[in-house]
N, C-alpha and C positions, 0 to 999 in steps of 0.2 A: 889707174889713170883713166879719166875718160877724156876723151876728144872729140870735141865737136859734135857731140851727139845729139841726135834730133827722134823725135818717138813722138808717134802720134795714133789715138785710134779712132779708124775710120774719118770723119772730117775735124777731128778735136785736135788737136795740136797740145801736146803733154810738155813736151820739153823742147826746149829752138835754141840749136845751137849752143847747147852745154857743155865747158870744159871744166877739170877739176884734179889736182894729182892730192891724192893723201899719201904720206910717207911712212913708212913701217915705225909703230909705234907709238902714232897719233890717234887720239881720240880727236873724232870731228864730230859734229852735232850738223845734222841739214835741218834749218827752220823755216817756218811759214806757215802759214793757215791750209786748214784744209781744200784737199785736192787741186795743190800746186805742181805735185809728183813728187812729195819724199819715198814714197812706197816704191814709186815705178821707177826712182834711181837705185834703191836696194835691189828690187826687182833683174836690173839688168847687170849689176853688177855680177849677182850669185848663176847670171845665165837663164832665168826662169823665162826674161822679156830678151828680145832680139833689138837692136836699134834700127829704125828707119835708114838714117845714115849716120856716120861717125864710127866710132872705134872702143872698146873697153878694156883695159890691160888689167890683170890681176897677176900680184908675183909677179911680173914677166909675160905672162901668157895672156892672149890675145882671146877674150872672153868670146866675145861680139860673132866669132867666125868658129866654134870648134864644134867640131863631130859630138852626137851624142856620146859614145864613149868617152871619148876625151874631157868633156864637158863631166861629166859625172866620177872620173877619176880627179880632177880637179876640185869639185865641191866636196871632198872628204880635208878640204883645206881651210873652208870656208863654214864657221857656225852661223845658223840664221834665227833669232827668236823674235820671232813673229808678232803682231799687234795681241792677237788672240788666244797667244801661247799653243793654238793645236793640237793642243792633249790628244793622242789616241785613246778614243773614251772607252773601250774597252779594253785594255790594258791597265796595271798598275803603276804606280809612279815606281816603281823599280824599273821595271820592262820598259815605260815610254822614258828612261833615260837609259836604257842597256840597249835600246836599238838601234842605233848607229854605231855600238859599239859590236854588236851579232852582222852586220850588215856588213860593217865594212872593214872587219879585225879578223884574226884567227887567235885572238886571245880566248885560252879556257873560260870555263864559268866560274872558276875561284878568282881567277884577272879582274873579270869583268867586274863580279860582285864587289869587290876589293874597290874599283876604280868608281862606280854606281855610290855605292855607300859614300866616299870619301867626299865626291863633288854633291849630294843629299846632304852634306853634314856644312859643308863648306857655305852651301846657300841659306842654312838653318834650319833643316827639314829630315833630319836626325830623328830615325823612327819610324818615318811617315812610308816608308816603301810598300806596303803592303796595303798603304788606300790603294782608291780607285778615285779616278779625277772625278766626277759627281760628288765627293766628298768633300773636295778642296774649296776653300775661300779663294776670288781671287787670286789672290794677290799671291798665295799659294801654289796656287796652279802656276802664276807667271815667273817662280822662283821654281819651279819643275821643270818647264819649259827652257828657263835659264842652264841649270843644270844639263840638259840635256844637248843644249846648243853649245857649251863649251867638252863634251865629256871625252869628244875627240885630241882638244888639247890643238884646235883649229892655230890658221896661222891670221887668221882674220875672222873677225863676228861681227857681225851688220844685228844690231838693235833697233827694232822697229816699234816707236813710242813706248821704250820698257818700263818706265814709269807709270803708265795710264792703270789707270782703277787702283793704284798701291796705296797702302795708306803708309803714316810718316816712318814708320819704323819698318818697312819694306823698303820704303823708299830708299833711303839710308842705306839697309843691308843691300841692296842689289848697286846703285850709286857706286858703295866699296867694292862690291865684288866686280865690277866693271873695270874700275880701277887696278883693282890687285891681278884681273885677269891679261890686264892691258900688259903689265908690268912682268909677268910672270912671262907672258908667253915674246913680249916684244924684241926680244935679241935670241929666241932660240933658234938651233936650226932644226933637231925636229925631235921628240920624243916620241914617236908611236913605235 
C-alpha cells in the first residue's frame, strides 16, 4: 500500500501525492513514458528510496520508516529484477542465482544446488550454469536475473521493464513464468 507519497530529488518533483494498494496475488503493470517514476515507485517499495512524505506498507509492514536491520530482514520477502538484470559479472550463473540463497539460508550446498538447477531449468537455461554472464545473450542474462529474483521463493517480486531487449520467444517464456510464479507463490504462507 502506498499512501500519499510524495518523493522528489533536490528541486524535481518525482511523484505528488501517490496512492495505490495492490492486493496479494495481483499482477499490476505501472505504465507511462519514460521518467515519470515507475523505477522510483519499485525503488521505495523494496526500501532502496525513502519517501519525502507519505507512507509504504509491505505485508503489513511499514516500509517508509524501518531500521536498516529490519529493513533488510524484510527484503528476503521481496524479489527484485532489475531493468539491467545486474548480473554479478564475475560470478557464474550458478553462483549469481545461489546468492541469495548463501546470503540469506543455512541451506547446504546440495539444497542449494538442488534449488539453483531447478529455477535455471524452470526459466529454460538448463545447462547454462557454468557460463559467465559475458557469455550470455540478453535476453539470457535477464532470464538469470529472473531466476535469481525469484530463487528465494519471495512473497512479492517487483519487475522492472522485464520484457526490454527479449526477443519473442523470451518474451513468452518469462510472460509465463511471471504468471506461473504469481500463481505458485500467491496463497502461500511460506516455504523457506
Amino acid at each position: 500500500r502506498i499512501n500519499n507519497v510524495h518523493f522528489q530529488r533536490d528541486d524535481k518533483i518525482i511523484l505528488d501525492d501517490v496512492s495505490m494498494e495492490i492486493r496479494r496475488g495481483s499482477i499490476v503493470a505501472i505504465m507511462g513514458p519514460s521518467g515519470v517514476g515507475k523505477t522510483t515507485v519499485l525503488r521505495l517499495i523494496s526500501g532502496q528510496l525513502q519517501p519525502s512524505r507519505g507512507s509504504i506498507e509491505v505485508d503489513g509492514k511499514r516500509i517508509s520508516n524501518m531500521t536498516r536491520r529490519a529493513l533488510y530482514e524484510c527484503r528476503k520477502d521481496i524479489g527484485v529484477l532489475l531493468q539491467n538484470g545486474a548480473l554479478f559479472t564475475d560470478l557464474t550463473v550458478f553462483e549469481n542465482v545461489a546468492t541469495p540463497l548463501r546470503e540469506h539460508t543455512g541451506l547446504s550446498d546440495d539444497q542449494i544446488s538442488e534449488r539453483v538447477l531447478a529455477k535455471l531449468d524452470a526459466v529454460g537455461l538448463a545447462g547454462t550454469e557454468n557460463l559467465m554472464p559475458h557469455s550470455l545473450s540478453g535476453g539470457m542474462a535477464r532470464r538469470v536475473a529472473l531466476a535469481r529474483a525469484v530463487i528465494m521463493n519471495p512473497k512479492i517480486v517487483l519487475f522492472d521493464e522485464p520484457m526490454t531487449g527479449l526477443d519473442p520467444i523470451a518474451m513468452s517464456t518469462v510472460g509465463r513464468l511471471i504468471r506461473e510464479t504469481n500463481d505458485r507463490l500467491g496463497d502461500r504462507k511460506s516455504t523457506r
